[in-house]
Biopython code that builds the backbone (N, CA, C, O; Angstrom):
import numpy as np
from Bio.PDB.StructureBuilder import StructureBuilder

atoms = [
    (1, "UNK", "N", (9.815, -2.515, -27.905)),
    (1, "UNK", "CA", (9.363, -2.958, -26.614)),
    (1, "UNK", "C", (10.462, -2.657, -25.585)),
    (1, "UNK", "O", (11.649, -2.914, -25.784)),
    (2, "UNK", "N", (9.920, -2.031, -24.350)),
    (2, "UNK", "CA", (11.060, -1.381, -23.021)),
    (2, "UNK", "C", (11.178, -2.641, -22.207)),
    (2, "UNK", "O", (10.247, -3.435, -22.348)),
    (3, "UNK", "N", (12.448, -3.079, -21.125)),
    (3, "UNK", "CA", (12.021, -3.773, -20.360)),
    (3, "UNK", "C", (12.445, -3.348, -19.445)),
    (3, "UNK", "O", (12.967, -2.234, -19.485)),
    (4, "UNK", "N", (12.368, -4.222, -18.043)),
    (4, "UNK", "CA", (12.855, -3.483, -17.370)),
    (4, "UNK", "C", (12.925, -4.333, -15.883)),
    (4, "UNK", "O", (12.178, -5.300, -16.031)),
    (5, "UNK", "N", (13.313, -4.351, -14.991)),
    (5, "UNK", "CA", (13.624, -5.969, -13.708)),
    (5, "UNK", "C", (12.602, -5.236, -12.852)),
    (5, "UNK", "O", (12.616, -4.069, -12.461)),
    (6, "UNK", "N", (11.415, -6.526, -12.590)),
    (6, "UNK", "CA", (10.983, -6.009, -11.186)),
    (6, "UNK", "C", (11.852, -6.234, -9.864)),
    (6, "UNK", "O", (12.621, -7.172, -9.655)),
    (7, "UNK", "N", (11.520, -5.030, -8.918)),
    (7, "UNK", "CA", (12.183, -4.706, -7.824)),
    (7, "UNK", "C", (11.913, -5.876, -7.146)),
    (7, "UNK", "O", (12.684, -6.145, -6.224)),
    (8, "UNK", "N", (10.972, -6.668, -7.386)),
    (8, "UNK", "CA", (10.627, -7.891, -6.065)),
    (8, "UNK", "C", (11.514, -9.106, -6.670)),
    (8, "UNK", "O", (12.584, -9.462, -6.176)),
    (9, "UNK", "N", (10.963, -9.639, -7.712)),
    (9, "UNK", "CA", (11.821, -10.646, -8.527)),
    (9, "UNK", "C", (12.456, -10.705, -9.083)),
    (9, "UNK", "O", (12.810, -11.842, -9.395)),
    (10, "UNK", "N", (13.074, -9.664, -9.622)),
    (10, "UNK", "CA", (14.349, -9.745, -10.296)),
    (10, "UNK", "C", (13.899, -9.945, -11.421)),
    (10, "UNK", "O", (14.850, -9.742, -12.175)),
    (11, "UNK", "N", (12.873, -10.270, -12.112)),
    (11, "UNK", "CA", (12.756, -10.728, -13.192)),
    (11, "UNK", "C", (12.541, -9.698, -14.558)),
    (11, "UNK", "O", (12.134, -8.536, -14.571)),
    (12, "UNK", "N", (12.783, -10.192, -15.200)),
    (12, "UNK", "CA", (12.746, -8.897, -17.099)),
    (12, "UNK", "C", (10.973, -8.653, -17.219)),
    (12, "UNK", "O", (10.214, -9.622, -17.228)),
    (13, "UNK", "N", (10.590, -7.555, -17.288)),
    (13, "UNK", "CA", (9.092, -7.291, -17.309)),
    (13, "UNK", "C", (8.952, -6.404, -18.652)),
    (13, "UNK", "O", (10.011, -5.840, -18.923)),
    (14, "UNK", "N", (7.987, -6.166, -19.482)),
    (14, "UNK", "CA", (8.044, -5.311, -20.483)),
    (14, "UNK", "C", (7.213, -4.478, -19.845)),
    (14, "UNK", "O", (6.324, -4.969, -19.150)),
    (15, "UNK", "N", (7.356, -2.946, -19.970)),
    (15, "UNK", "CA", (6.899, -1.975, -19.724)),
    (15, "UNK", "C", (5.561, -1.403, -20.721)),
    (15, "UNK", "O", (5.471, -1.729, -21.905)),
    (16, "UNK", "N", (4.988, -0.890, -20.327)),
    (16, "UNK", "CA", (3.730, -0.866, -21.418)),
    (16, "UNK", "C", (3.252, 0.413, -20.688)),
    (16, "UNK", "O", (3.135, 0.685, -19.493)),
    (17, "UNK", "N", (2.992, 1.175, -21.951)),
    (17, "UNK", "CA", (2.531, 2.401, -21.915)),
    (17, "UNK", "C", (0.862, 2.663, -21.709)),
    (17, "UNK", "O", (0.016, 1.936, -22.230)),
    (18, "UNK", "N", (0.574, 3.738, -20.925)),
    (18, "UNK", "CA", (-0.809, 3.982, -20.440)),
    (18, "UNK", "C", (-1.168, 5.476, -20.445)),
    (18, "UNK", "O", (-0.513, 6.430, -20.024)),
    (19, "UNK", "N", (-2.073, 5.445, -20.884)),
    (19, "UNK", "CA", (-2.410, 7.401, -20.785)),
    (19, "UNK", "C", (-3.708, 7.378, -19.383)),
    (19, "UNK", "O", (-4.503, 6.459, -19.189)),
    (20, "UNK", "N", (-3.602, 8.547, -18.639)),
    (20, "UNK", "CA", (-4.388, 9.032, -17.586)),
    (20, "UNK", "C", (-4.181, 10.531, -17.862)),
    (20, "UNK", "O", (-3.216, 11.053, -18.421)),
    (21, "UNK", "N", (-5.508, 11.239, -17.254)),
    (21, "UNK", "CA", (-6.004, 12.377, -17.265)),
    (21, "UNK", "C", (-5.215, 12.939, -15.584)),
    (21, "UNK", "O", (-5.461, 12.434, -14.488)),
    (22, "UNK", "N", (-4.402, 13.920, -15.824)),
    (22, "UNK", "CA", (-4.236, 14.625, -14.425)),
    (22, "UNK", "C", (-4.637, 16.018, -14.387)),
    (22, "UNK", "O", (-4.789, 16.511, -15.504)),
    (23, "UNK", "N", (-4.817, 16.673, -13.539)),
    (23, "UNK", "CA", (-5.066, 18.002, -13.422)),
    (23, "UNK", "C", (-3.437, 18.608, -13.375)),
    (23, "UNK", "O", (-2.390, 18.360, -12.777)),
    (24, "UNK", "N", (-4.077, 19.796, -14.667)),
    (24, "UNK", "CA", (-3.018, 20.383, -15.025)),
    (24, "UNK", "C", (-2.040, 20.793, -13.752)),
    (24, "UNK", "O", (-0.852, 20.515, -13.918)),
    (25, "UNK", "N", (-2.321, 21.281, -12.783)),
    (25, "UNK", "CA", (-1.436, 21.457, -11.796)),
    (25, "UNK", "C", (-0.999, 20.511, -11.208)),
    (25, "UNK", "O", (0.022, 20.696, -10.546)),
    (26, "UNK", "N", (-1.475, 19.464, -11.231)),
    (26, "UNK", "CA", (-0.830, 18.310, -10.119)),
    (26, "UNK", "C", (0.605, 17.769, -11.222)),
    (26, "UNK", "O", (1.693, 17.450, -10.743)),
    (27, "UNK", "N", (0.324, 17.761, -12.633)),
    (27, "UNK", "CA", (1.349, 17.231, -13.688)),
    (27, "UNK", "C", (2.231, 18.226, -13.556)),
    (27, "UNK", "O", (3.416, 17.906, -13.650)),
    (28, "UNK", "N", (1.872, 19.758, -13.293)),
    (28, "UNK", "CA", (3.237, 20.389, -13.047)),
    (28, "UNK", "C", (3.813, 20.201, -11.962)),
    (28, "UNK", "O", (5.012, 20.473, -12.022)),
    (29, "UNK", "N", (3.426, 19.814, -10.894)),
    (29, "UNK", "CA", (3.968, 19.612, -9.625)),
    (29, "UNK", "C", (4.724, 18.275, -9.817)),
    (29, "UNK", "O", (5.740, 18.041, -9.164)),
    (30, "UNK", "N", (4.163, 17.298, -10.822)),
    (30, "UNK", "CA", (4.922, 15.942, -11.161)),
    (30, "UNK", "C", (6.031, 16.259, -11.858)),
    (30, "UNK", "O", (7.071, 15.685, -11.532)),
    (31, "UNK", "N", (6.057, 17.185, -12.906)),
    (31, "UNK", "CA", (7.100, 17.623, -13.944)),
    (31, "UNK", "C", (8.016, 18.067, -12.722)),
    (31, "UNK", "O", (8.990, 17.370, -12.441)),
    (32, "UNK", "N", (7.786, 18.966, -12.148)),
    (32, "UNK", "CA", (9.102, 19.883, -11.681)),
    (32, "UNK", "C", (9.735, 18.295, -10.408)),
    (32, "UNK", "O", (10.916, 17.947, -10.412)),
    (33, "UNK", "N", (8.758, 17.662, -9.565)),
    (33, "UNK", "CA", (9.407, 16.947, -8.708)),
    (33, "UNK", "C", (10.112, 16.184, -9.715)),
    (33, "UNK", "O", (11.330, 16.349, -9.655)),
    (34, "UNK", "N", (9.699, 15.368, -10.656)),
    (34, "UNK", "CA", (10.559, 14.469, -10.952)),
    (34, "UNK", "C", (11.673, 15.039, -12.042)),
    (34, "UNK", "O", (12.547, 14.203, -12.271)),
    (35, "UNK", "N", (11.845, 16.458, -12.861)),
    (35, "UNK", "CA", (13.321, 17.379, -12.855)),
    (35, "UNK", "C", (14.263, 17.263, -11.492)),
    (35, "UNK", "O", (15.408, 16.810, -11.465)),
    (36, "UNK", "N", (13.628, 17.696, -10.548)),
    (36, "UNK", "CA", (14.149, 17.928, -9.441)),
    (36, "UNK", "C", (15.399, 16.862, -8.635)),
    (36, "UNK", "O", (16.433, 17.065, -7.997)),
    (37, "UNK", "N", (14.493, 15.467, -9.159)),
    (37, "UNK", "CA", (15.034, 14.034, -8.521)),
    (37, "UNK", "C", (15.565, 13.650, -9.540)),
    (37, "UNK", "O", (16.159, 12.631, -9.190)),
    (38, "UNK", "N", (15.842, 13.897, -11.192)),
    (38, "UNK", "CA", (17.164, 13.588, -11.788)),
    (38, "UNK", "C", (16.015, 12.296, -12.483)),
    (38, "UNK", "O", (16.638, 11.397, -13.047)),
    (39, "UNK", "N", (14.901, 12.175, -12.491)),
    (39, "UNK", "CA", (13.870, 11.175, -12.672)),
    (39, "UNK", "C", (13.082, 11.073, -14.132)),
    (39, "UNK", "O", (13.125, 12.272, -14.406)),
    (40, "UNK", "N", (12.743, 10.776, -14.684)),
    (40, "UNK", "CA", (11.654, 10.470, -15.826)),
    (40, "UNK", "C", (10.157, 10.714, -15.137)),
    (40, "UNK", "O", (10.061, 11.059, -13.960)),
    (41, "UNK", "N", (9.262, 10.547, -15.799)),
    (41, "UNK", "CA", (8.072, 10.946, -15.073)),
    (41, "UNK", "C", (7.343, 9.789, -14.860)),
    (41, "UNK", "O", (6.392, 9.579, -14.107)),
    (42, "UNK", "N", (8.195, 8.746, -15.984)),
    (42, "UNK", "CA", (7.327, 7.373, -15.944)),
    (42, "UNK", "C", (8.066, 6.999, -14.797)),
    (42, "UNK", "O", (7.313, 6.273, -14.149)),
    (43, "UNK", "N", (9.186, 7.120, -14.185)),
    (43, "UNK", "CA", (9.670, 6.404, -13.086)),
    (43, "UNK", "C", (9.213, 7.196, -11.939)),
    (43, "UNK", "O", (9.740, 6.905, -10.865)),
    (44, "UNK", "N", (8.472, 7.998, -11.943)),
    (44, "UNK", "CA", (8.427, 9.070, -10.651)),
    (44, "UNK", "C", (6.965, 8.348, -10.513)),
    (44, "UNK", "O", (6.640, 8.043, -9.365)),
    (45, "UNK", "N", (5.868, 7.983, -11.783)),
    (45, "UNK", "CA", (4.940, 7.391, -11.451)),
    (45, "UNK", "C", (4.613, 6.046, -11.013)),
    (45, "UNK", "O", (3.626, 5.806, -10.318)),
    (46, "UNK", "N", (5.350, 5.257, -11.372)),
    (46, "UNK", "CA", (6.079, 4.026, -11.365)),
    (46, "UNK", "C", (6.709, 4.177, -9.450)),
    (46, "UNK", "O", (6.477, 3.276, -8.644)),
    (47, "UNK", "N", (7.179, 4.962, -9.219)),
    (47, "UNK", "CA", (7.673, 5.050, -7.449)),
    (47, "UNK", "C", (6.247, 5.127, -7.102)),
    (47, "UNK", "O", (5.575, 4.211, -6.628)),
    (48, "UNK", "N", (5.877, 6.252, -7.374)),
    (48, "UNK", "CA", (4.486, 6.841, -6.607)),
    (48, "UNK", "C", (3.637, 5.267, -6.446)),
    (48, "UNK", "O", (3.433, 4.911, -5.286)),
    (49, "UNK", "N", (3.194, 4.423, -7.468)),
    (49, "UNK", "CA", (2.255, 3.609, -7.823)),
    (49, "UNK", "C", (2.587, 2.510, -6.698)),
    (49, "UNK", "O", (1.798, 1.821, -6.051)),
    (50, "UNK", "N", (4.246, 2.561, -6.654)),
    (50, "UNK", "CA", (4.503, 1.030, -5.640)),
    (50, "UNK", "C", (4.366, 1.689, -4.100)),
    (50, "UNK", "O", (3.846, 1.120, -3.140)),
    (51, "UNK", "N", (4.949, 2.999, -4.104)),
    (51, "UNK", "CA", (4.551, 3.375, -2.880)),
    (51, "UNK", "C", (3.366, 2.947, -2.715)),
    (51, "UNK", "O", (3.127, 1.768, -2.455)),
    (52, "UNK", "N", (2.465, 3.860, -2.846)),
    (52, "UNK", "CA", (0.681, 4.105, -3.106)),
    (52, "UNK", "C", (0.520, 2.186, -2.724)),
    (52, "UNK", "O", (0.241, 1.955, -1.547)),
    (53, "UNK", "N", (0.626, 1.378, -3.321)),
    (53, "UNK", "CA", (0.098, 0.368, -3.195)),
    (53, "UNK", "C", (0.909, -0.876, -1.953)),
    (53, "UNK", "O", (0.304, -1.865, -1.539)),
    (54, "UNK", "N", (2.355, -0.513, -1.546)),
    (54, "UNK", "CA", (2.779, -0.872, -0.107)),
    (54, "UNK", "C", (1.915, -0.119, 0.642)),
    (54, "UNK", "O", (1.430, -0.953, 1.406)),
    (55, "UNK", "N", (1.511, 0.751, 0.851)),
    (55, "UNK", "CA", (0.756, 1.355, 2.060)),
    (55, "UNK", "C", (-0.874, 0.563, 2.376)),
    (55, "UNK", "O", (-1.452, 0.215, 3.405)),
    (56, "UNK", "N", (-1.110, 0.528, 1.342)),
    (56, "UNK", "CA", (-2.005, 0.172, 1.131)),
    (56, "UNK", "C", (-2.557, -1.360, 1.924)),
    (56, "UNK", "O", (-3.502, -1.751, 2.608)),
    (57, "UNK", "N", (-0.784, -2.098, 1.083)),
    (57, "UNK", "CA", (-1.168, -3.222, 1.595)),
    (57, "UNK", "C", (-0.976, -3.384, 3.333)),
    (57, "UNK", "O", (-1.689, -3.986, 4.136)),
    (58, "UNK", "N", (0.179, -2.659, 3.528)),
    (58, "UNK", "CA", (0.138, -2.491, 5.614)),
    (58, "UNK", "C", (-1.401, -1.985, 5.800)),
    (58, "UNK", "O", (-2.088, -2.737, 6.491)),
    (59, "UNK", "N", (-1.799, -1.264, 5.482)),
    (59, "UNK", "CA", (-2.752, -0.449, 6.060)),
    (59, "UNK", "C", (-3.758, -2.233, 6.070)),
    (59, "UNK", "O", (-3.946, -2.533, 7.249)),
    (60, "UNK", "N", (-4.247, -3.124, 5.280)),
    (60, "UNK", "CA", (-5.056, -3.843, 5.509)),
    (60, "UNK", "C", (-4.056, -4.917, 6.086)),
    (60, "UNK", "O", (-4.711, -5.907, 6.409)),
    (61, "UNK", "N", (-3.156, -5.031, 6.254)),
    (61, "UNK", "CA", (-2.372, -6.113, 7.165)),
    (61, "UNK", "C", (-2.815, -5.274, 9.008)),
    (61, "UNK", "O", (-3.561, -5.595, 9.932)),
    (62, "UNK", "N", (-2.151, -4.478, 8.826)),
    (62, "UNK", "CA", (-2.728, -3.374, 10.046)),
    (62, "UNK", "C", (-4.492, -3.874, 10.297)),
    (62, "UNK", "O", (-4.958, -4.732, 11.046)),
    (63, "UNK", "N", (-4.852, -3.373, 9.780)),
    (63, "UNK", "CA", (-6.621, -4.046, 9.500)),
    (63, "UNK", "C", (-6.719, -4.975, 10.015)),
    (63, "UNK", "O", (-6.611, -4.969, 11.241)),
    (64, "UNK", "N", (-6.909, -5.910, 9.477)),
    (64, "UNK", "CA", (-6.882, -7.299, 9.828)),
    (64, "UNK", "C", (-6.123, -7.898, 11.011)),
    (64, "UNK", "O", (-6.693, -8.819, 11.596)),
    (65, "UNK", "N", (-4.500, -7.378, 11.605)),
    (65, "UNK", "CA", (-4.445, -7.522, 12.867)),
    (65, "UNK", "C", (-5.351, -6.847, 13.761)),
    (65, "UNK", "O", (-5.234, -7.306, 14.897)),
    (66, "UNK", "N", (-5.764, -6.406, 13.721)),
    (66, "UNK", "CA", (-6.389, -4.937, 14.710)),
    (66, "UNK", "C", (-7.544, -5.894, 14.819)),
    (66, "UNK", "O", (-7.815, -6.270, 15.960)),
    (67, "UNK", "N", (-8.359, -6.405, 13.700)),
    (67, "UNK", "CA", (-9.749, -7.437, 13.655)),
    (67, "UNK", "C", (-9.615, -8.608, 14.408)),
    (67, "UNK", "O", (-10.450, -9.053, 15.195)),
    (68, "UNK", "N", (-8.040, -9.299, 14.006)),
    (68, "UNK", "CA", (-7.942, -10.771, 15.037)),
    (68, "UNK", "C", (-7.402, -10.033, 16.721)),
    (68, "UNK", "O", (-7.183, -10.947, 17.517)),
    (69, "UNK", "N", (-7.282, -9.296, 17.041)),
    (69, "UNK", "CA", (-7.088, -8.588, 18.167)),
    (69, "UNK", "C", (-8.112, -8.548, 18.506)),
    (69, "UNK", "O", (-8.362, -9.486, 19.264)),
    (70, "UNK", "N", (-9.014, -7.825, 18.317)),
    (70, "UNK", "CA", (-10.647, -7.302, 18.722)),
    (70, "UNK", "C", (-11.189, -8.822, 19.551)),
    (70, "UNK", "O", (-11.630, -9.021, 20.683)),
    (71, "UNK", "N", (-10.914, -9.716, 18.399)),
    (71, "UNK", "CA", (-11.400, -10.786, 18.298)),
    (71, "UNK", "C", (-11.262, -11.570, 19.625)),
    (71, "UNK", "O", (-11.898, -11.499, 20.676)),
    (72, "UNK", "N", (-10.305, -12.277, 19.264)),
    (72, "UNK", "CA", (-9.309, -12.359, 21.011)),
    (72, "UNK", "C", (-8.882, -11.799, 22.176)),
    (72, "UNK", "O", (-8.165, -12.389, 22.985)),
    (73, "UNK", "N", (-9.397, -10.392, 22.333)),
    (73, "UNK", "CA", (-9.833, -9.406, 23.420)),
    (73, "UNK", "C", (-10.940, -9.859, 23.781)),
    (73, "UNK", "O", (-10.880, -10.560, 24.792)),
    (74, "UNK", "N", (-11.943, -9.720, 23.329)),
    (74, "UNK", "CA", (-13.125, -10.360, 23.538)),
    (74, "UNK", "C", (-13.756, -11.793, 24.078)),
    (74, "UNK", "O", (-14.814, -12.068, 24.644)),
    (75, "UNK", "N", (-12.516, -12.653, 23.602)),
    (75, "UNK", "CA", (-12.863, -13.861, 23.881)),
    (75, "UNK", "C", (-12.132, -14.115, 25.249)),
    (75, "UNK", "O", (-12.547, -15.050, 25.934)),
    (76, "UNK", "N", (-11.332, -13.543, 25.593)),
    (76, "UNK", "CA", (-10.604, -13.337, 27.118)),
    (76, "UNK", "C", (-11.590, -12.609, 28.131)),
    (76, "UNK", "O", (-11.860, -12.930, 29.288)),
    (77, "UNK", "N", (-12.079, -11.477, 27.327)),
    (77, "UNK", "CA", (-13.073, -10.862, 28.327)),
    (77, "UNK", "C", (-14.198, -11.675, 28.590)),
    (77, "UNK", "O", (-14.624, -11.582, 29.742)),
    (78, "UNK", "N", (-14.813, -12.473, 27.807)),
    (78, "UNK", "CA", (-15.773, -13.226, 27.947)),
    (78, "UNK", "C", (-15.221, -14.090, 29.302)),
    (78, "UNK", "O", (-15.719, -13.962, 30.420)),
    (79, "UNK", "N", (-13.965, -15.095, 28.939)),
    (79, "UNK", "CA", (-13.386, -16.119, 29.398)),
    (79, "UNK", "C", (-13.513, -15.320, 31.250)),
    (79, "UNK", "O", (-13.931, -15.983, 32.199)),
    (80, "UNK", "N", (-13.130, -14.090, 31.356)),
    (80, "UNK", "CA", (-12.939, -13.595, 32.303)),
    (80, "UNK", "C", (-14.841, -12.890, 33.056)),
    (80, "UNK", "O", (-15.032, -12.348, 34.144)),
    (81, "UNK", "N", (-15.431, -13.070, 32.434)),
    (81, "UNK", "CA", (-16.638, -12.452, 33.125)),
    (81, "UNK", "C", (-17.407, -13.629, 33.343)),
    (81, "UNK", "O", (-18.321, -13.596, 34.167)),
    (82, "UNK", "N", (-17.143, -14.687, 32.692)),
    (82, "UNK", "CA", (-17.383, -16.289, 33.048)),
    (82, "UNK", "C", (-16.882, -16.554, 34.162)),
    (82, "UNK", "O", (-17.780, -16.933, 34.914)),
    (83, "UNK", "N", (-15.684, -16.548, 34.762)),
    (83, "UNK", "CA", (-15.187, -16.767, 35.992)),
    (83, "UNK", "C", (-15.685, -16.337, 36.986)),
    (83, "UNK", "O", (-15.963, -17.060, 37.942)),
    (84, "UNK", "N", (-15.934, -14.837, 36.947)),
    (84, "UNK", "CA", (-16.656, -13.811, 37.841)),
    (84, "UNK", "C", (-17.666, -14.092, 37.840)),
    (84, "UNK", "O", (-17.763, -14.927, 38.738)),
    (85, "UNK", "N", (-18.592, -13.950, 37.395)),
    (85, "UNK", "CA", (-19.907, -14.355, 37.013)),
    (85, "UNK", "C", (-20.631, -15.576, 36.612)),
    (85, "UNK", "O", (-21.373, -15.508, 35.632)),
    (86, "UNK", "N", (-20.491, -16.751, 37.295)),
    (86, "UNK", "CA", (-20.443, -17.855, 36.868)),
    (86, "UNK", "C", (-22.043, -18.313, 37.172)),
    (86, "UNK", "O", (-22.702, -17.878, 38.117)),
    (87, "UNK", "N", (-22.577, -19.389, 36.058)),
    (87, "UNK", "CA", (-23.668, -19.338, 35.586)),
    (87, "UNK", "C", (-24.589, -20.309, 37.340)),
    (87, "UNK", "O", (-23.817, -21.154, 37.794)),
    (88, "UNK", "N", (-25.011, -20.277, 37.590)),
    (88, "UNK", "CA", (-25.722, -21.081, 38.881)),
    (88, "UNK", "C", (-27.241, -21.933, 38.404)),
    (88, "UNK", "O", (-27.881, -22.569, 39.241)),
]
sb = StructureBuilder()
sb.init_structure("model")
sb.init_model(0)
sb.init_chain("A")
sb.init_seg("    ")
for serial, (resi, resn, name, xyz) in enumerate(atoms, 1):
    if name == "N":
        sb.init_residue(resn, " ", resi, " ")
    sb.init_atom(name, np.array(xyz, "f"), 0.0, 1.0, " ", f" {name:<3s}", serial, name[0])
structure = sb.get_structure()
């Protein structure tokens, strides 16, 4: 059994092995980058995976501000065409 510290907690994690299907060219493009970076391939996938999944998570933090924005744009514009336009 491998272990190994996650980057967030510090803590001892066991590593556990997984097989996936890549297209033969994209695994050579993985082989030579991670030669290139002095890397293993499990750690080059292992970067890729945490990258891949920080983006991910901004992208719906991003989201979701952008939604409570909309939100509260709207409710100002309202607030403001109420003033102007006031009901008689």
């Amino acid at each position: 059994m491998r272990f190994h510290t996650n980057d967030y907690t510090g803590e001892k994690m066991t590593a556990v092995k997984t097989a996936i299907s890549l297209d033969e060219i994209l695994l050579n493009e993985v082989n030579t980058l991670a030669k290139d970076l002095h890397m293993s391939r499990s750690k080059f996938f292992t970067n890729a995976a945490k990258e891949y999944i920080r983006q991910q998570k901004k992208k719906k933090l991003v989201d979701e501000i952008g939604t409570l924005l909309r939100i509260e744009i709207q409710k100002i514009l309202s607030g403001i065409v109420a003033v102007i336009e006031p009901d008689y």
